[in-house]
C-alpha positions in Angstrom: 128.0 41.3 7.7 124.5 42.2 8.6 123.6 43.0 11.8 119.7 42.4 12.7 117.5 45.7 13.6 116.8 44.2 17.1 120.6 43.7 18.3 121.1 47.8 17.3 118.0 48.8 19.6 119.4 46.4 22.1 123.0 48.0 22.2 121.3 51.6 22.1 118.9 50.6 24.9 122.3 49.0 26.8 124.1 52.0 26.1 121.5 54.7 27.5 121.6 52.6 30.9 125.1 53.1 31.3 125.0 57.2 30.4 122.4 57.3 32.9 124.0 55.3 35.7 127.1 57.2 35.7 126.1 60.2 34.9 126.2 63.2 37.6 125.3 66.3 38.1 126.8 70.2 39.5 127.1 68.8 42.5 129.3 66.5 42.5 127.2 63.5 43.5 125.2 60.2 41.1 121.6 60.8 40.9 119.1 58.7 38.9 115.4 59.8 39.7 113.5 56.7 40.5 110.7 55.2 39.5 108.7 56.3 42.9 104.9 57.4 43.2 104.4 60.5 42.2 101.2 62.8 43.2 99.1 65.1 40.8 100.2 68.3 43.4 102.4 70.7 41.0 106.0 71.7 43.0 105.4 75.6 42.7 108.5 77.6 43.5 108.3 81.4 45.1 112.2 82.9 45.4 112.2 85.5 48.0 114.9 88.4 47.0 114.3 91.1 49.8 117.7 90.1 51.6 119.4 91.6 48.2 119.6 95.1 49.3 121.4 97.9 47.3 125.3 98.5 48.8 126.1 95.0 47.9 128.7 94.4 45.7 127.3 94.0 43.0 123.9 95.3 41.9 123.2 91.9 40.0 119.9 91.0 41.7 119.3 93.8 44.5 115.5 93.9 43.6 112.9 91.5 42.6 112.9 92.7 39.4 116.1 91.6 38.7 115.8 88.1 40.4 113.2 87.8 37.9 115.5 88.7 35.0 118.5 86.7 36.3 116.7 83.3 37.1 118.2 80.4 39.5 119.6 77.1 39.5 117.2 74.7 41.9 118.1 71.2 43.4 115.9 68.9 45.2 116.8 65.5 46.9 115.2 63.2 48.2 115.4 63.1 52.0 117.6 60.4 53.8 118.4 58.7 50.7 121.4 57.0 50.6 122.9 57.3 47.8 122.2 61.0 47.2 119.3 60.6 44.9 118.2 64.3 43.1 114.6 64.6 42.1 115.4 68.0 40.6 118.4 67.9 39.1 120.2 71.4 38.4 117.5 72.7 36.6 117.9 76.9 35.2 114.5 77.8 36.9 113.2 81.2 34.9 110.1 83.9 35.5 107.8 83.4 32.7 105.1 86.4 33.7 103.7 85.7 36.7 105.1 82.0 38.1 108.5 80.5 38.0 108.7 78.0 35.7 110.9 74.8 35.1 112.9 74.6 31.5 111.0 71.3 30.7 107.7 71.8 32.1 105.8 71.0 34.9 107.4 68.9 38.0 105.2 66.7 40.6 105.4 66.5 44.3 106.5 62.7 45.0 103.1 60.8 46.9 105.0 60.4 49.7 108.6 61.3 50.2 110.3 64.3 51.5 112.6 66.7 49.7 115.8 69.1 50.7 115.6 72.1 48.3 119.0 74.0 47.3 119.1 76.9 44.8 121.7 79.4 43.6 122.1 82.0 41.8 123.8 83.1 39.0 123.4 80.3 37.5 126.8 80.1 36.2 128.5 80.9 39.2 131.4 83.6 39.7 135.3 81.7 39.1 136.0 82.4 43.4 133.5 79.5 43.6 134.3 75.7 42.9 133.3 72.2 43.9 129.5 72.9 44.6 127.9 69.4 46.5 125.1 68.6 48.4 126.5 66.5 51.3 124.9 62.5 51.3 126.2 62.3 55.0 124.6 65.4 56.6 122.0 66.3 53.6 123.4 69.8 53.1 124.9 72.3 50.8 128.7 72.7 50.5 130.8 74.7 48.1 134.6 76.3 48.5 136.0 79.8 47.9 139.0 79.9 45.9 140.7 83.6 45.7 138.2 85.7 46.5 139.7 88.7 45.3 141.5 91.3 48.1 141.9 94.5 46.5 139.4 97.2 45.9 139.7 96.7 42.2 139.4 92.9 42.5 136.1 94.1 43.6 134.6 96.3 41.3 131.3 96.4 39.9 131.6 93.4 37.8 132.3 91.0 40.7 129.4 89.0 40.9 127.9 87.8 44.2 126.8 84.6 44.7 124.1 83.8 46.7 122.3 80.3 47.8 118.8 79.2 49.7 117.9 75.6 51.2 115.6 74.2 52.8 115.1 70.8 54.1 112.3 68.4 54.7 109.5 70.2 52.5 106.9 67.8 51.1 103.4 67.6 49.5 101.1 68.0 52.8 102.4 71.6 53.7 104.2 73.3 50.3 102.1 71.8 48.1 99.2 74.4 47.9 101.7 77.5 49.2 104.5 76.9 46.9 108.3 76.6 48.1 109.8 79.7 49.5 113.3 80.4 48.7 114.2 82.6 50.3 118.5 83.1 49.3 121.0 84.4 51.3 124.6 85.7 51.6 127.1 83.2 52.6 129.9 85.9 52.7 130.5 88.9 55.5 130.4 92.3 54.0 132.9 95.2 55.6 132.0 98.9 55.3 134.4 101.8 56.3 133.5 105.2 57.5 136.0 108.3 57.6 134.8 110.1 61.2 137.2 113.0 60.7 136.6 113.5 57.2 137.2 117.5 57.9 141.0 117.0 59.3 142.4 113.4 57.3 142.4 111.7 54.0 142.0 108.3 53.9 144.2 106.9 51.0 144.4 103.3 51.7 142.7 100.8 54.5 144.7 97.4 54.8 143.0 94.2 57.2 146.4 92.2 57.3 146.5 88.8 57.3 143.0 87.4 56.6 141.8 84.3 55.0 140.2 84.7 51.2 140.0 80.9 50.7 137.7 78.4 52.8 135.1 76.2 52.6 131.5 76.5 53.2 128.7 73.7 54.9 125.5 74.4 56.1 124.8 71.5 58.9 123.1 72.8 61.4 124.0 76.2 60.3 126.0 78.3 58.1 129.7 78.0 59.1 133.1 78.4 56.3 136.2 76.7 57.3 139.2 78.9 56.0 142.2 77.3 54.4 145.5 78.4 52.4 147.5 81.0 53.6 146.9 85.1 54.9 147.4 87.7 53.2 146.2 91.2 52.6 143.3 93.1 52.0 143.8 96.4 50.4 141.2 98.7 50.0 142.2 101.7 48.1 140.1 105.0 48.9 142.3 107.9 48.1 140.3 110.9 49.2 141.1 113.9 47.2 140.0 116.6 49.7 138.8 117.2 52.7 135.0 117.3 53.7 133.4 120.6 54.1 132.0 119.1 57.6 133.3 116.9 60.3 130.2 114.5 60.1 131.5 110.8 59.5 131.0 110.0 55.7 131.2 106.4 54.3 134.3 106.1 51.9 135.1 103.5 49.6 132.5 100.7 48.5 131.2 97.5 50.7 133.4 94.7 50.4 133.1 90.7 50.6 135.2 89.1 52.9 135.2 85.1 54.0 133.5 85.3 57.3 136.1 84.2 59.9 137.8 85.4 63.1 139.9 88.2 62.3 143.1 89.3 64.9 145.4 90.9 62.6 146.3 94.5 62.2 144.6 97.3 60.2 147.0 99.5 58.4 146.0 103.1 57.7 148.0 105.3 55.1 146.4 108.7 55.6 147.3 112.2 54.8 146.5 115.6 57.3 148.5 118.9 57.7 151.9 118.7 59.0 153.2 122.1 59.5 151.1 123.2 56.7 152.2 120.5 54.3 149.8 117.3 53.7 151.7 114.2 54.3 150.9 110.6 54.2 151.1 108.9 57.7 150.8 105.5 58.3 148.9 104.4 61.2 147.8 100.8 62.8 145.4 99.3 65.2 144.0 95.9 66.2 140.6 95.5 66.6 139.4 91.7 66.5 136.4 90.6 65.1 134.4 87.6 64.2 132.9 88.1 60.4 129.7 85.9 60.2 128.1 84.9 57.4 125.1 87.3 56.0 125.9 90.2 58.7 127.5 93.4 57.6 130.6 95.2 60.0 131.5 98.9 59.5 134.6 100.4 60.7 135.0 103.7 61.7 138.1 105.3 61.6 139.2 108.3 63.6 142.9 109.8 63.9 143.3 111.9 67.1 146.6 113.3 67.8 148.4 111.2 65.5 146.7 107.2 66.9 144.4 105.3 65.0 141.4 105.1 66.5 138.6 102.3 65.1 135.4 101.6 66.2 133.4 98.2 64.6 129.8 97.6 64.9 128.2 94.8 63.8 124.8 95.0 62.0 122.0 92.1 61.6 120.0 93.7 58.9 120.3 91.6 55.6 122.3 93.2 53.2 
């Protein structure tokens, strides 16, 4: 049986529709660009990477430089729509020279509506990150944690930190001729420890008992994380070898990610000093509560005086 030329271009046509109506993208929600107005101002994109200072985790994209090299993945929907509608849809955006360029040429500012921007970066985001959306009730990012790892060797070198920027209600009038800045930033807390007796103890392992490493983040009206699933343990392992020449405070081990939340439990110790001329690993506890909030760095110094732990926190509002 033959089958006429025009039926095949129908069925193709019919079956193109129906990829592109239930199609969706990263984040979770079913976009179909419409067929709006669009103006002849070019969207120009400028990512801001100054927040990305060296100490992270991860020296993945602590300078411009290597922003540039790494690239982002941008988002843009259109404001108050209702179904989520995406006018950029999860595009890898890459520096070609001097300008930041989309993978399939140039995009257009719509004539008149108004856009939410969201980008990430890496693109392909680390495995302690799922479920990725941009919220249709409260136009807004969201993604969970799963498992961000709690040991020091969890986070080693490799772990890669994932970082996000949004911005709502830019249009035409006022970014088209100074660009979008995206300016991306750290959804997690970072913890630091500092040894302030470095000349009489060795720290050998730091434990923050019973925090969250699973949770949710939105950003609504701000950035906030929901935690969920159950404590556990964070383990740092520092095992000084010797003591410090001087009894200035040194900073031991690395920085470390944590899922910003209020903390009450116990921090465990395990530290060796001089007993009777022998050194012998003691283990020593205190409580110290704090609120980790997302972006902000929190060092703990630890001092052991006649045989108490001693900590002091201080919070610090310096990007990181």
């Amino acid at each position: 049986m033959k089958i006429r030329k025009e039926k095949w271009t129908l069925w193709i046509m019919l079956a193109v529709i129906l990829l592109a109506a239930c199609s969706g993208d990263d984040t979770g929600e079913t976009t179909v660009v419409p067929d709006i107005p669009v103006s002849d101002e070019e969207i120009r994109l400028e990512a801001n990477a100054w927040q990305m200072m060296a100490g992270t985790r991860t020296t993945y994209y602590d300078t411009q430089g290597d922003l540039r090299s790494n690239g982002f993945k941008c988002y843009a929907y259109i404001k108050d729509s209702s179904p989520l509608v995406a006018y950029i849809n999860g595009l890898d955006i890459t520096w070609s020279g001097s300008a930041w360029m989309f993978p399939d040429g140039k995009h257009y500012w719509p004539a008149s509506e108004h856009l939410h921007f969201f980008a990430y970066l890496p693109s392909s985001v680390p495995s302690y990150i799922q479920n990725i959306t941009f919220t249709t009730a409260n136009q807004c990012p969201q993604f969970d944690c799963q498992n961000l790892p709690v040991t020091s060797d969890g986070q080693g070198s490799s772990l890669k930190e994932f970082v996000y920027a949004f911005l709502r209600d830019q249009n035409k009038t006022d970014n088209g001729a100074s660009g979008v800045n995206l300016a991306f930033h750290h959804p997690f807390a970072r913890i630091k420890f500092v040894n302030g007796r470095p000349d009489n103890i060795k720290i050998q392992t730091i434990t923050f008992k019973n925090i969250k490493n699973n949770g949710t983040f939105n950003y609504d009206t701000n950035p906030k994380w929901t935690t969920s699933g159950s404590a556990t343990n964070f383990v740092a392992n520092i095992n000084q070898s010797s003591y410090a020449g001087s009894s200035t405070p040194i900073a031991i081990g690395d920085p470390y990610m944590v899922v910003p939340q209020t903390f009450t439990g116990d921090i465990e110790v395990v530290a060796k000093w001089t007993d009777w001329g022998e050194d012998i690993n003691h283990t020593v506890t205190a409580t110290v509560p704090t609120t980790w909030q997302p972006g902000y760095t929190y060092t703990y110094t630890f001092n052991i005086i006649n045989g108490d732990l001693v900590v002091n926190s201080e919070k610090y509002t310096e990007q990181w």
